[in-house]
Structures are given as C-alpha cells and as structure tokens.
C-alpha positions in Angstrom: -9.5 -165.0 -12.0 -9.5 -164.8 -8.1 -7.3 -161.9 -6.4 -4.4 -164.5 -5.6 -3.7 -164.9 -8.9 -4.0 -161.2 -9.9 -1.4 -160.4 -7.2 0.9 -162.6 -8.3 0.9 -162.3 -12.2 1.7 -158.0 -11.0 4.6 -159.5 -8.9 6.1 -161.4 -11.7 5.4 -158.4 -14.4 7.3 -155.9 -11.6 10.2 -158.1 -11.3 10.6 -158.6 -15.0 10.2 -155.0 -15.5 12.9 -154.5 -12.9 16.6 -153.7 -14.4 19.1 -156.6 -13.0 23.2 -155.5 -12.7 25.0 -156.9 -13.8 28.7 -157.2 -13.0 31.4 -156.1 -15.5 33.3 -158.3 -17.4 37.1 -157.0 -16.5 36.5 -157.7 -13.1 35.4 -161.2 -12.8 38.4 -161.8 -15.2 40.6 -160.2 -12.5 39.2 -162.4 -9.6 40.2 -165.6 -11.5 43.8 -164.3 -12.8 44.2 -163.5 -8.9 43.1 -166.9 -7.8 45.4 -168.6 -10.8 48.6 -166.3 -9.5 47.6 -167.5 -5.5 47.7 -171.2 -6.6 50.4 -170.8 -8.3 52.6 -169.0 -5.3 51.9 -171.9 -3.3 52.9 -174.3 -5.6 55.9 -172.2 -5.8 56.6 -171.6 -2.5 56.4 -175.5 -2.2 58.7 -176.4 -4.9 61.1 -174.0 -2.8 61.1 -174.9 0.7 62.8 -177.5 1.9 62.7 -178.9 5.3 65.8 -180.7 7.0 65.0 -182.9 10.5 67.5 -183.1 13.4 68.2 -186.7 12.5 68.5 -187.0 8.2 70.5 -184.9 5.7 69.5 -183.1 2.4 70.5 -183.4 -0.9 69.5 -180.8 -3.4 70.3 -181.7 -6.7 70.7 -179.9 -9.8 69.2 -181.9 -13.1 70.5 -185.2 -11.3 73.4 -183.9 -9.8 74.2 -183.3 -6.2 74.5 -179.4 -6.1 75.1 -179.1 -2.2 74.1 -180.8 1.2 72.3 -179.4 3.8 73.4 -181.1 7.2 72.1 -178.5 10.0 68.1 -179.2 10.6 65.7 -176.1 10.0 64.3 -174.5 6.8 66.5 -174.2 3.5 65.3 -173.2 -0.3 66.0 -174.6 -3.8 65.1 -173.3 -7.0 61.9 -174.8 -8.1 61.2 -177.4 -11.1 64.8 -177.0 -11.2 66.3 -178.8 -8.2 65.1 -181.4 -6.6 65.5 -182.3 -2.8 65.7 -185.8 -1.4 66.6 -186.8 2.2 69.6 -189.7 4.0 69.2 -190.7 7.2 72.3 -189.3 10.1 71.2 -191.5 12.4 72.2 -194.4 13.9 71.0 -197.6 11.4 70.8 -201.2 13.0 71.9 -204.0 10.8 71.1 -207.3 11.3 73.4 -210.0 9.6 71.9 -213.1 8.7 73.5 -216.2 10.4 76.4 -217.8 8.6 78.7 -220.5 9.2 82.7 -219.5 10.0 85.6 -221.9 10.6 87.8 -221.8 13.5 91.8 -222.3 13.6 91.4 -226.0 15.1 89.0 -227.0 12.0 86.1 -226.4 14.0 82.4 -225.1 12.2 80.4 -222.1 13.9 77.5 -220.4 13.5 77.7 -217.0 13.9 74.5 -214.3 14.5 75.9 -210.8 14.5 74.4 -207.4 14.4 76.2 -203.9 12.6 75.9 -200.3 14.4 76.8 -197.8 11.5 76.0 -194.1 10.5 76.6 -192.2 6.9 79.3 -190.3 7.7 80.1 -188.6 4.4 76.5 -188.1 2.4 78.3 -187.1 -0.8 80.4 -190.3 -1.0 77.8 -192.1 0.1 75.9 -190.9 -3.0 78.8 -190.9 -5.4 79.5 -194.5 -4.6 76.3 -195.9 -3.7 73.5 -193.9 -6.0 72.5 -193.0 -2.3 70.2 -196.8 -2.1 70.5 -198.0 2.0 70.2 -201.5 0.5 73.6 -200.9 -1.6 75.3 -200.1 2.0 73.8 -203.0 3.6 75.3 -205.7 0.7 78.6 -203.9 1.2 78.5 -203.5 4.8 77.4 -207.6 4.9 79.8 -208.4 2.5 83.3 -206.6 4.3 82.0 -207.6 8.0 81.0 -211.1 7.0 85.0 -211.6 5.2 86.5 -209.8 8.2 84.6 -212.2 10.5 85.9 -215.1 9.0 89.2 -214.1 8.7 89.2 -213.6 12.8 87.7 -216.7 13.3 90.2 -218.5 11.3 92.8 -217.1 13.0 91.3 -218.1 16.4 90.7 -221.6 18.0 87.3 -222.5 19.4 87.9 -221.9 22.7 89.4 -218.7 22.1 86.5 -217.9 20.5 84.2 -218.6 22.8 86.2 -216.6 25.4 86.2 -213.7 23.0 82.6 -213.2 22.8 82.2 -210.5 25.7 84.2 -207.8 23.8 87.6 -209.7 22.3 86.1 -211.0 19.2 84.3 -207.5 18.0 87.8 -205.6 18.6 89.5 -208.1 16.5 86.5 -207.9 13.7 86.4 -204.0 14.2 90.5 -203.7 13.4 90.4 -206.6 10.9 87.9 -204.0 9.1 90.0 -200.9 9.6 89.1 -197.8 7.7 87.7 -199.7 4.6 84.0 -198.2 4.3 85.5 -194.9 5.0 85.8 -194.9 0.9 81.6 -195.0 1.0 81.2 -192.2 3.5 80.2 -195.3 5.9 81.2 -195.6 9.3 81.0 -198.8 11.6 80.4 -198.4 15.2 80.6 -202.0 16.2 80.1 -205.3 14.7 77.9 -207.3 18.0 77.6 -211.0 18.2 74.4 -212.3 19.0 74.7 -216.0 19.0 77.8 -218.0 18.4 76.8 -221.6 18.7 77.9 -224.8 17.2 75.8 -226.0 13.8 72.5 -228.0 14.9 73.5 -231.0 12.9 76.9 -231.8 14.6 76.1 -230.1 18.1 76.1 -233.2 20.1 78.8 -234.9 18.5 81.2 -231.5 19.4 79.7 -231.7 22.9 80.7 -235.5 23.4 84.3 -234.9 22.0 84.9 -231.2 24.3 83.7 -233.7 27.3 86.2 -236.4 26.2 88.8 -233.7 25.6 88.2 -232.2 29.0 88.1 -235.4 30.4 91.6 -236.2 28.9 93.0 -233.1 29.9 91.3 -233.7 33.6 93.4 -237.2 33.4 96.5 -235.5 32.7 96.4 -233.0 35.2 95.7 -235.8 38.1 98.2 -237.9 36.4 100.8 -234.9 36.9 99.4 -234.3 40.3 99.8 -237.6 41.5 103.3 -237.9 40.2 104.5 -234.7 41.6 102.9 -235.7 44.7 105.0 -238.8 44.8 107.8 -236.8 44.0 107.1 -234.7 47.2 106.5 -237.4 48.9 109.7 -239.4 48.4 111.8 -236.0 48.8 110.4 -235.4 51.9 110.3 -239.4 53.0 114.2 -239.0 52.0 114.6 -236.1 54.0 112.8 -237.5 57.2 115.4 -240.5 56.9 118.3 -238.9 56.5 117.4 -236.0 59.3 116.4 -239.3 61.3 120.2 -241.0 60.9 121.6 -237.4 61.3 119.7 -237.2 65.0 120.5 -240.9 65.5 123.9 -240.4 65.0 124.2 -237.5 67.2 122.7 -238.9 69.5 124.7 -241.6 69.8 128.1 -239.2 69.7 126.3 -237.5 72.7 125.8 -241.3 74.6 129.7 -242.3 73.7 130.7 -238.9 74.8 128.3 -239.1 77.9 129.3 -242.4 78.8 132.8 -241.6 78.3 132.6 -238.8 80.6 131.2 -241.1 83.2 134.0 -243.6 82.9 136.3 -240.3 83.5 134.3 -239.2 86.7 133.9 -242.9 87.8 138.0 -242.9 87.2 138.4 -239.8 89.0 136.9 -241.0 91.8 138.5 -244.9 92.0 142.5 -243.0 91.8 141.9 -241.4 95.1 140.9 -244.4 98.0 138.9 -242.2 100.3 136.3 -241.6 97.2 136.9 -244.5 95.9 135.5 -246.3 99.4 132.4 -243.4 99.7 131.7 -244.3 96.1 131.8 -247.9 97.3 129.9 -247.5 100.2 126.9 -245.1 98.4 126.7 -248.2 96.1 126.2 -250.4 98.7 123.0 -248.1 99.9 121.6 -247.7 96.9 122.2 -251.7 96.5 120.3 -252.1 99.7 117.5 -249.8 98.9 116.4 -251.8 95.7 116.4 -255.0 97.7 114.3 -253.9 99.8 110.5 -253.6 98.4 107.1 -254.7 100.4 106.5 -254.6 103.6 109.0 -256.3 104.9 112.0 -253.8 105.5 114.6 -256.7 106.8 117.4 -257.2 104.5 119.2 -260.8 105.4 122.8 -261.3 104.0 125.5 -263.4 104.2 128.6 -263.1 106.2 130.5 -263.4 102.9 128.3 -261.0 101.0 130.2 -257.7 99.2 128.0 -255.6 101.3 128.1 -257.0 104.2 132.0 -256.5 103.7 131.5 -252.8 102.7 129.3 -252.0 105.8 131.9 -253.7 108.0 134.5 -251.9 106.4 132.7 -248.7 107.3 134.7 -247.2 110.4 
C-alpha cells in the first residue's frame, strides 16, 4: 500500500468517525406548515380581490345570484369560494346588421346595410333578462331595429328614402324604436345606414323605369311651360293690341281735334278781310317758293294765274 492510499483510507475513517447534526424534527415540520399557510394566503387573497377597468362593470355573485354590481373602476373584494365575480362591457359596442331586403310605400324592394351604436345601460336587467350572453342582446337588438326599419320604410316612398339617408331615415328608425330595450337595460345610440341600394337582380330594370319616370315628369313640366308661355304670350299679344287701338284712337281724337282747331284758326282768319288777304298772300309765297327748285330761280305765270292775281292785288 503506497502513502496515497494510506492518506485517504484515514480521511474516510475521520469523517465516519465525525458526529453529523442533524436537524430536529418539529422544525422542518414548521417550515412546510408555513409554506402550506403562504400558498394558501395567496390563493386567498386571489379568490378575494377583484379588479374593475374604467370601461366594464362587475358582477359579484352569490351561489349564482347577482349579489351587487360594482360600476366605479379600482380594486373591490368578495368572499372567496363563495362568490364569484364576472365582468360586462360599459363601453360603446358596434353592431353590424346583416343586409336585408325592406319594402318601400310605392311597392318598391331595397336593400338595406345598417350598423347599431349601443351601451348596457342597466347591468342588472341586462342580466335578469339576458343571462348576461352579448349574443342574446345582439338577436334582440337585430330583431327590434330590423322591424322598426321596415316599418319606416313602408311608410316612406323611394325617393323619400333616398333623401332621408343623411340623417331623416335614422330619426324615424330611432323614434319608431322608442324606449323598447330600456326593459333589457340596453340602450340604442343610433341605428346608421351603410348602404341603401336597389336589389342586384332588378337594379337595371328600376334604373330604366326612374329614367322613364323622370323623363315623363321632364315632358310634363315643358308641356306646362310651353302652355303657360303661350298663355303669356297671347295675354301680353292681347294687351299690345288693345294698348295699340287705345294709342291709335287717341291719336286720331288728337288729329280731329288738331285739325279742327286748324279749320277754327283758318276761320278766324278768312271772317276778318285784312287777314284773310295776308293769309292769301303768305300762301301765294309759300306757293312760289315750292315752284321754284334748280337753278333756275325764274318763275313764269300767266296773266290769268291766281297768283299772279294775288301779287297784283298786293297794294
């Protein structure tokens, strides 16, 4: 045996030879009841707390039932393996409707796409009515907007409806609804239309008979235009005639009347003989003065000619 192996064989005889402690009993039973107490306070502690976020309510229910509603956000506390906490959204919800045909007043098939703002207003109805399932409140919702819809429509003709579509038609649907989902703690912000079109089947034939239509009703309103045109026309035709004979006649009151004053001056002046003969004679000049045009200024008359008479008359 070499000194290595002595050294080591006195090692392993020390260390065998060495008392070991060993730790008591109580206390390692104390570290694990400790341990099972710590797991059990947070299991606790979890079962208790309750969390509420800004944008949902809490429902703490006692074996099933709704015991009381937390509606502020923060931290709250139930009693654990006892209640039970479950959470409804208070936020806005977005509800698409699916596209479904509606019938105008004028017999005329639509289709419309409309969209549904609404918020839980009243959790505990809302649970009560609708075992607290979103997809219950959408079939209702669906269902009472869909009915209210048509019953708009029906009321309405196409082209009212088309009108309606920037803010009209949802006002109508909104009061048709009134305050009936108030009964499921639901309440409706707006009902929206998407799309309100004309069915893809029948779209072209509807097109073609509006354009007729409007063609029609174009017709008519030239047709009315042209014959209250006419009507103008003849009024006013009328009335250019008869302002026409009512200046011709005056005028021709203001000829007699200025033709009989000229007969009284020309009278006038034949009762007295000295203006009667200047008359005469200022006749006679004006006679001369229109017979003699051109060049030639030499008026030739007869001996027996009336003004040869007046200018020899002439003292």
């Amino acid at each position: 045996m070499d000194n290595n192996d002595w050294s080591e064989r006195k090692m392993n005889q020390q260390e065998e030879n060495t008392p070991r402690y060993k730790e008591p009993r109580g206390v390692k039973k104390g570290w694990i009841f400790a341990l099972v107490i710590l797991v059990l306070g947070i299991i606790v502690l979890g079962q208790s707390v309750v969390i509420t976020e800004e944008d949902e309510y809490t429902l703490i229910r006692e074996f099933g039932k709704v015991d009381r509603i937390v509606t502020e956000p923060g931290l709250s506390f139930k009693t654990p393996f006892v209640e039970t906490s479950e959470t409804l959204p208070k936020k806005i919800l977005v509800m698409d409707l699916p596209a479904s045909d509606v019938i105008t007043m004028d017999k005329k098939t639509m289709v419309a796409d409309s969209y549904v703002l609404w918020q839980i207003s009243d959790p505990l109805k809302f649970v009560q009515t609708l075992n607290s399932q979103l997809s219950n409140a959408e079939a209702r919702i669906s269902t009472i907007v869909y009915n209210a819809m048509k019953n708009v429509i029906s009321s309405m003709s196409q082209n009212e409806v088309i009108s309606g579509r920037e803010g009209k038609l949802s006002e109508a649907i909104m009061e048709n609804i009134g305050d009936t989902m108030d009964g499921y703690g639901i309440v409706l912000l707006s009902v929206e239309t998407k799309r309100l079109d004309l069915p893809s089947d029948n779209k072209q034939a509807v097109y073609e008979r509006m354009i007729s239509e409007r063609n029609n009703i174009a017709a008519s309103y030239t047709a009315e235009g042209e014959s209250e045109a006419k009507k103008i026309r003849t009024a006013t035709d009328n009335e250019i005639t008869v302002n026409i004979s009512a200046a011709e006649a005056e005028a021709e009151k203001l000829i007699a009347e200025g033709e009989a004053e000229y007969m009284r001056i020309l009278a006038e002046a034949y009762a007295d003989e000295d203006r009667a003969d200047f008359y005469t004679f200022v006749r006679a000049l004006d006679a001369a003065k229109n017979a003699l045009t051109g060049d030639n200024k030499t008026l030739i008359l007869s001996s027996d000619s009336p003004l040869v008479q007046i200018f020899n008359n002439v003292e």
